[in-house]
N, C-alpha and C positions, 0 to 999 in steps of 0.2 A: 926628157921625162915624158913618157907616155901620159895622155888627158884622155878621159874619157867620157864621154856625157852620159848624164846622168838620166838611169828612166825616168819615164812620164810618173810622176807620181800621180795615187789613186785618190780617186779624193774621199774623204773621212766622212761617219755616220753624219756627224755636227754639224758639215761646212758645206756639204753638196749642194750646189745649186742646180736644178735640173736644166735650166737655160744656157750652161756654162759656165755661171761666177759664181763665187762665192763672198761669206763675208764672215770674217772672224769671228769668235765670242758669239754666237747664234745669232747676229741682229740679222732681222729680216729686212731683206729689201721690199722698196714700193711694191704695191700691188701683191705682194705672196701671201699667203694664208698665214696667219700667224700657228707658230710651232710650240706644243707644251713646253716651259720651262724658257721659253726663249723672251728676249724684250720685245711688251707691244710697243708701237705708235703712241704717239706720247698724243693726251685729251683732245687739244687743239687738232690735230692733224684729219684732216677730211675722208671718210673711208669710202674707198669707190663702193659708189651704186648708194652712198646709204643717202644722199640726198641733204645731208648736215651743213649748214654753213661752218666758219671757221667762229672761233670765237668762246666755245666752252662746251662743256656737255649739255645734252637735249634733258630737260628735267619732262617729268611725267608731266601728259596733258600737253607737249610743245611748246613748254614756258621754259627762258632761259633765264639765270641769273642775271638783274638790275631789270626785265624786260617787267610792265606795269601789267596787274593781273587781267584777264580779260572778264568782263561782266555783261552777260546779256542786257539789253535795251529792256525797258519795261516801262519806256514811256515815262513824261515829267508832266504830265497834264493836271490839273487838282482831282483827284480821285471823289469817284459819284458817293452822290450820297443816297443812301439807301433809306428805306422804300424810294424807288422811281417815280417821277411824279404821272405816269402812266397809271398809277395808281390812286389816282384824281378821280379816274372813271367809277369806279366803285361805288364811292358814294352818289357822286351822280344821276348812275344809272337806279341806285334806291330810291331817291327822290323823284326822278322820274318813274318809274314801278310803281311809287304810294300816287306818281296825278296818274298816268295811267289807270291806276283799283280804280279810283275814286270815279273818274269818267267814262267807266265798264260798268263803275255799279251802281251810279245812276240813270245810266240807259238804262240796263236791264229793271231798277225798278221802275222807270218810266214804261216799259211794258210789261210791266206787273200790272201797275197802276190803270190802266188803258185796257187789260182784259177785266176789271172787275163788273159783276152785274151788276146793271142801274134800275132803279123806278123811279119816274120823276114827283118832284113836289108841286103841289103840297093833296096830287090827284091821285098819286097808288097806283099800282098795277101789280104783275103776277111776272118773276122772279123765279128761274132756273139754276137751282144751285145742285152742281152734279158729284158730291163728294159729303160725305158725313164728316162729323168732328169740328172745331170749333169753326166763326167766322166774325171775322167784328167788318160791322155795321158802322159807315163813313158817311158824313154829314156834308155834302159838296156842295159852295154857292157862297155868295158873298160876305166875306165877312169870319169864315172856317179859319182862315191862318192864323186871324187874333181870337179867335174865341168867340166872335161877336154871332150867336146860333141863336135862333127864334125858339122859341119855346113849344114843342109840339109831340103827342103819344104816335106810337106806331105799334099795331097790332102785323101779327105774322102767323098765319095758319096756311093747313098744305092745301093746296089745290085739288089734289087727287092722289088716292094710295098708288104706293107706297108710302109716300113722301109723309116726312115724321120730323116734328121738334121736340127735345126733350122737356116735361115742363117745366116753367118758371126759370128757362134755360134764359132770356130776355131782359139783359139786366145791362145798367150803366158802365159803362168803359170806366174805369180803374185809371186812368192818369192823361196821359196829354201828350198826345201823338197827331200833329200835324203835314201837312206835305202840299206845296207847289209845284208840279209837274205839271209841264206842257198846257194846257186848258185847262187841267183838272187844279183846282185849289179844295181842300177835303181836310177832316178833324174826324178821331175817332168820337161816335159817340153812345155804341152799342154794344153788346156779345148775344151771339147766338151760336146753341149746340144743336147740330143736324142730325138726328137719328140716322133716319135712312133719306139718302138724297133723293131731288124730286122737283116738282113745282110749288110754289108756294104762295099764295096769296100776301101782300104786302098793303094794310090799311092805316095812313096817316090819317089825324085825327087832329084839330086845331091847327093844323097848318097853314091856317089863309094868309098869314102876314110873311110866309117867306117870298121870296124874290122870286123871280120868273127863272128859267134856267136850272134850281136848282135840284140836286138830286139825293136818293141815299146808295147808296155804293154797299155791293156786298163781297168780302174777299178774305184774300189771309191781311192776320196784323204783318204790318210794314218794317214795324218795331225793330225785329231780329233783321231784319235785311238791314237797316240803317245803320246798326253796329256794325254789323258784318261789313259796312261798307268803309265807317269811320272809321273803328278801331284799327283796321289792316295798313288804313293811310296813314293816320298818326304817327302808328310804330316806323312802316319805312321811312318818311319822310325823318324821325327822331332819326334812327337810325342810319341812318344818310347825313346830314347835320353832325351826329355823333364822329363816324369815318372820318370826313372831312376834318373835324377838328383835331381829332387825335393824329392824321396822317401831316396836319400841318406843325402840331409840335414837335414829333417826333424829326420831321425832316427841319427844321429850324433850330432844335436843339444840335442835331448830325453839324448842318452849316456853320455853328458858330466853336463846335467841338474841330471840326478841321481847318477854321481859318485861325484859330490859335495855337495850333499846332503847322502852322508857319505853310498851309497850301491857301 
């Protein structure tokens, strides 16, 4: 019997392998591109180049199933309590502001005080007052700070025109404004209205019994500077005090609302 071998057969759409081989039913061999309609690689199986361990599929984010979730650090320290105590300085700096006023603004009336014109007692003289409109008249020498003032007239007319007092401008000081500065110890004890400024003649009159040294002082009232100087300190200084207390309950209420809430 004749045998004859049989041709090369061709290989099929389904089964070509371009390297050579083939594999039945579409399965694809290692490394081939997977073909529509064909079986993939089963989940487990590592895909070159994709960098996967073995073990299950890559879920989003590079979290695998049973793997524990990843949580950024943000620190286990007891978390601040707000306001900072940097906020200490605030008040502080108020308190210091109201000594600060107060030691600006009894210097400056300390040179207030030190330019006013003087004539001494209980002898008079002639007195340059270079500005119209009011001036009160200060009682300076022993005894001013308490009250303790000798009893004595004092006449005031101009020395030469221009120079003008309004009449009956000459009248008792209206309440109780004293002052200790430097050398000077003084008590309001006068008001005078200057027409027009000038020289003015100054004549005390029973004054023998004041003390040696002392003088009458001609200026602005003091009065309004002395608020001016108090009131500004008061308030920072209250309010400096105030800060402080409120910045300490606040942060002590904070402290005891986070350490019972387990920091």
């Amino acid at each position: 019997m004749d045998s004859q071998a049989d041709p090369p057969s061709q290989p099929s759409d389904g089964g070509a392998d371009p390297s050579g081989g083939s594999l039945s039913g579409g399965d694809q061999p290692w490394g081939s591109t997977p073909q529509p309609g064909g079986d993939q690689p089963w989940a487990s199986t590592p895909q070159p180049g994709s960098g996967q361990p073995f073990g299950g599929t890559p879920q989003f984010g590079g979290q695998y199933p049973g793997q524990p979730p990843i949580i950024a650090g943000t620190g286990t320290g007891r978390p601040r309590v707000r306001p900072g105590r940097i906020w200490y300085l605030v008040p502080a700096l108020l308190i210091l502001g109201g000594i600060a006023w107060v030691v600006f603004g009894f210097v400056s009336l300390g040179s207030k005080v030190d330019s006013f014109a003087r004539v001494p007692l209980p002898g008079g003289g002639t007195v340059a007052l270079n500005h119209s409109g009011g001036y009160v008249v200060y009682y300076e020498g022993p005894g001013a700070g308490s009250g303790q003032i000798p009893s004595f007239n004092v006449r005031i007319a101009p020395a030469a025109p221009p120079a003008a007092v309004a009449p009956g401008s000459l009248q008792s000081y209206g309440g109780s404004v004293n002052y200790t500065i430097g050398a000077h110890q003084g008590r309001a004890v006068l008001t005078l209205h200057v027409v027009r400024p000038g020289r003015f003649v100054v004549e005390p009159s029973g004054a023998g019994a004041t003390a040696a040294g002392s003088d009458l002082a001609f200026g602005q009232s003091i009065a309004g500077s002395i608020v001016g100087i108090v009131l500004p300190t008061i308030g920072l200084i209250l309010l400096g005090i105030a800060s402080w207390i409120t910045l300490f309950v606040i942060r002590l209420t904070r402290t005891r609302r986070a350490r019972a809430q387990g920091y």
